[in-house]
N, C-alpha and C positions, 0 to 999 in steps of 0.2 A: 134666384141666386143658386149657382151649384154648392151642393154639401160638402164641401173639400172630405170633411171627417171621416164620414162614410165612402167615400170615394178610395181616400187612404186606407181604410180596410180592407178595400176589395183590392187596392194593390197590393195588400202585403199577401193577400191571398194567390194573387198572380206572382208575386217576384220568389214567393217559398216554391211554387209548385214549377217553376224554371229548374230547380237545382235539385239534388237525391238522385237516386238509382231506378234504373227502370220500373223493379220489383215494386219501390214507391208509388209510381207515378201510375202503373196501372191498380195498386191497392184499390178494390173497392169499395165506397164508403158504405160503414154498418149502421145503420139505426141504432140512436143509444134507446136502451132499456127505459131511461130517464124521461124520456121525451113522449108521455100520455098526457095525462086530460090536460096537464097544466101549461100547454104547450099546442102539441100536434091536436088535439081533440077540443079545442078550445073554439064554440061558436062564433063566428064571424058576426061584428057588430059593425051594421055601416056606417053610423053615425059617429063610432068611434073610427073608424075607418079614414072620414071625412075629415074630423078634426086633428087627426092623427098627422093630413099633407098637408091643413091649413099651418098649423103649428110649425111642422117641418122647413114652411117656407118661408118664416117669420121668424125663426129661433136660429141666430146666429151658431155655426158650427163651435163646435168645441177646438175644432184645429184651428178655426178663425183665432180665437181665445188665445189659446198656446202663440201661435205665431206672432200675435199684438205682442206678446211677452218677450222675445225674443227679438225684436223691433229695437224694443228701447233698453237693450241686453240689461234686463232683471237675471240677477243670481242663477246659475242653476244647480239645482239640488237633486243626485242622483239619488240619494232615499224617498223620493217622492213618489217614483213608479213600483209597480208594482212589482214582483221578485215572480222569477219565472217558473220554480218551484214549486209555487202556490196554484199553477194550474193542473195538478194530478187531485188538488183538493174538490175543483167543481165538478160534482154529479151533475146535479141537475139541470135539465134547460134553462130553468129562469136564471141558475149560476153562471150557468155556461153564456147567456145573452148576455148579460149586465157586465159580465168579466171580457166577455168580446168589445166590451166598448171602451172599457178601461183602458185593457191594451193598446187598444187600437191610436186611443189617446196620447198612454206613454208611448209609441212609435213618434206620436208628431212631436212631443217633448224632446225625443232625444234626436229627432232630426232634424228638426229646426234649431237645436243646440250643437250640431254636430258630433254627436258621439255616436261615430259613422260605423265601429267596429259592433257596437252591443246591436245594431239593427236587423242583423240577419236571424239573431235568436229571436229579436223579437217578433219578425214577421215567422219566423217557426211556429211558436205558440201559439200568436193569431190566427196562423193557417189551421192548427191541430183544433182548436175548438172550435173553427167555421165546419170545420172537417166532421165532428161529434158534433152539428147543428146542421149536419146534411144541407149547408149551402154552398160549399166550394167549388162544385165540380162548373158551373156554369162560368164563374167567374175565372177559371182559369184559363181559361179558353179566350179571353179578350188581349191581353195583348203578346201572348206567347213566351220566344225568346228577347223580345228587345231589351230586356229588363235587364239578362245577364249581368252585362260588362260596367251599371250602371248605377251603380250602389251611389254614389258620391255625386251624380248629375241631375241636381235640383230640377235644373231645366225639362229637361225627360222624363223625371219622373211626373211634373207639373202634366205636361203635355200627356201622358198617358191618364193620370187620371181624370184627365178629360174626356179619353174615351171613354172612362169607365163607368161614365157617369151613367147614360143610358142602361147599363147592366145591373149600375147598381137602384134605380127609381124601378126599374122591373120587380128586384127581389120586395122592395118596399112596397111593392103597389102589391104582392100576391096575399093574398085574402088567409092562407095558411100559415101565414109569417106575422099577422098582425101581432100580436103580442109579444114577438122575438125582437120586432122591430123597436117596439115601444120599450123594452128592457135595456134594447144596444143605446136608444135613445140617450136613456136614465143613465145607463152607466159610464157613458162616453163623459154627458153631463157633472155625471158627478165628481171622475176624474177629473176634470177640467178645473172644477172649480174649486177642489182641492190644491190643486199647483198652483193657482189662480191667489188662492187667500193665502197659503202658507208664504207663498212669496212676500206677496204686497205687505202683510199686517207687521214684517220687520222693517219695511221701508220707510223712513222720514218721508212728509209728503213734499212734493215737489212738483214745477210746474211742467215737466219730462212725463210725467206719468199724468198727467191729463186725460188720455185717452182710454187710459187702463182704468180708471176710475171711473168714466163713464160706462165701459162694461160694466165695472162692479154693482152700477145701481140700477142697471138695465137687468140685470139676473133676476130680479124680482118678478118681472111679468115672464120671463121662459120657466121661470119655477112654478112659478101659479097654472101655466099651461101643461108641464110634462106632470104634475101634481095631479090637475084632472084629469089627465089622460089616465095614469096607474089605479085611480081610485074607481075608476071603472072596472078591476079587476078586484076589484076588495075581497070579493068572496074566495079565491084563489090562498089557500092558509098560507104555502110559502112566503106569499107577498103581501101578508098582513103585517107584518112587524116594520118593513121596508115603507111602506105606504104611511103607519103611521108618524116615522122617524120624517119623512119628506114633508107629513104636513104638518110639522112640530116647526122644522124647517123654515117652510112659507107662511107661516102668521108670525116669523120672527122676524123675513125679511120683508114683509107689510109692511111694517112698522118703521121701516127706513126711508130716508128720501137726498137726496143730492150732497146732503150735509151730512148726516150722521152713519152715512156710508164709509166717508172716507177719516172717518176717527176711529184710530187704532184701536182702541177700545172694543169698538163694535168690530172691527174687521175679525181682531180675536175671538170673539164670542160666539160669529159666524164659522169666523174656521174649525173652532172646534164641535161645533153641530157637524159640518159637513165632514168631517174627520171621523165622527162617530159613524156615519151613513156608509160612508167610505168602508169602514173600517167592518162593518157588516156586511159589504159584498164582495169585500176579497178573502175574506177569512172563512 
């Protein structure tokens, strides 16, 4: 199954880097300062490596998610994504990854909701911090100008990030990127399931949401899997406190099953873990 999610990233990387001024467009990208052991100098582990595309292939996208939501037009709530401001806040690589997924996520939020005007800034920001993660320049290169005219053309854009797919399983497979990979992972995920609970847990239940319900109790085994992917990183300090909050997390959604998923109760109790988590990788 293609990643829509990650795919949609690297279009918004391609559709910012269509428009600006020349001066722009030839900027060369700098190395951030930020980007040493915790990141760039970070030994390649194959077996994390391995698990890392077993998972990948198994873990429904985050834009899958969003989109399900937008299906069965659930609410939308613009205070849900994240505020574009907040990206002069990420120093570091593992901010700068885990907020690259974020975004990436609120882009499908708001485009599968159609709020067609706020997209261009958002594909700006995603571009800037792919840009301060020294991975844009390949991606920009796949599908050029067609993108221009095409802000509003689901279709086209569909169809392009089809091509981008191969561009983007290359940046995933490169042995230097493991651990950016696994962050965009974390944080795509986590957004996701932030817009995911806040929605649902004001919902009466009904027999429309069927399907969204069955994600909700399917989360439990992609969290147990990007859980042990990150704690493979433990010794990493940034991402000790993140790691812990995630596996605080998954022994709480252990504990659920087809039934006490979909009781308000519990949807709350969830939302508000994942809201804490949240609320730690945008701040």
């Amino acid at each position: 199954m293609k990643k829509y999610f990650f795919i949609l990233l690297i279009s918004a990387l391609v559709l910012t880097s269509c428009g600006g001024n020349q001066e722009e467009k030839n900027e060369k990208t700098v190395a951030d300062t930020s980007m040493t052991a915790d990141t760039a100098d970070t030994p390649v582990d194959d077996l994390v490596d391995f698990k890392f595309h077993v998972y990948l292939a198994n873990i429904p996208s985050p834009f899958e998610t969003i989109y399900e939501l937008s299906k069965v037009k659930a609410p939308f709530n613009r205070n849900l994504v994240n505020k574009l401001e907040n990206e002069s806040k990420y120093i570091t690589s593992s901010k700068k990854a885990l907020n690259y997924g974020v975004y990436g996520v609120d882009l499908a939020y708001l485009a599968t909701n159609e709020q067609f005007k706020e997209l261009p800034k958002y594909f700006k920001t995603t571009r800037n911090i792919a840009n301060s993660l020294n991975t844009a320049e390949s991606f920009d290169k796949i599908v050029g100008k067609r993108m221009e005219s095409n802000w509003e053309n689901k279709d086209t854009i569909t169809r392009l990030m089809d091509e981008a797919f191969e561009a983007t399983d290359a940046y995933l497979s490169s042995n230097q990127r493991q651990l950016i990979a696994i962050q965009i992972l974390t944080g795509g995920w986590i957004e996701s399931q932030n817009i995911l609970f806040s929605v649902m847990k004001d919902i009466e239940k009904d027999v429309k949401y069927d399907k969204i319900y069955k994600i909700l109790n399917e989360q439990r085994f992609h969290l147990k899997s990007i859980t042990e992917l990150l704690t493979k990183y433990d010794s990493k300090s940034e991402l000790k406190p993140l790691i812990a909050k995630m596996s605080i997390l998954n022994e709480e959604f252990q504990k659920t099953n087809n039934d006490t998923m979909v009781e308000k109760k519990k949807l709350a109790e969830l939302s508000s873990k994942i809201e804490e988590i949240r609320a730690m990788i945008i701040n």
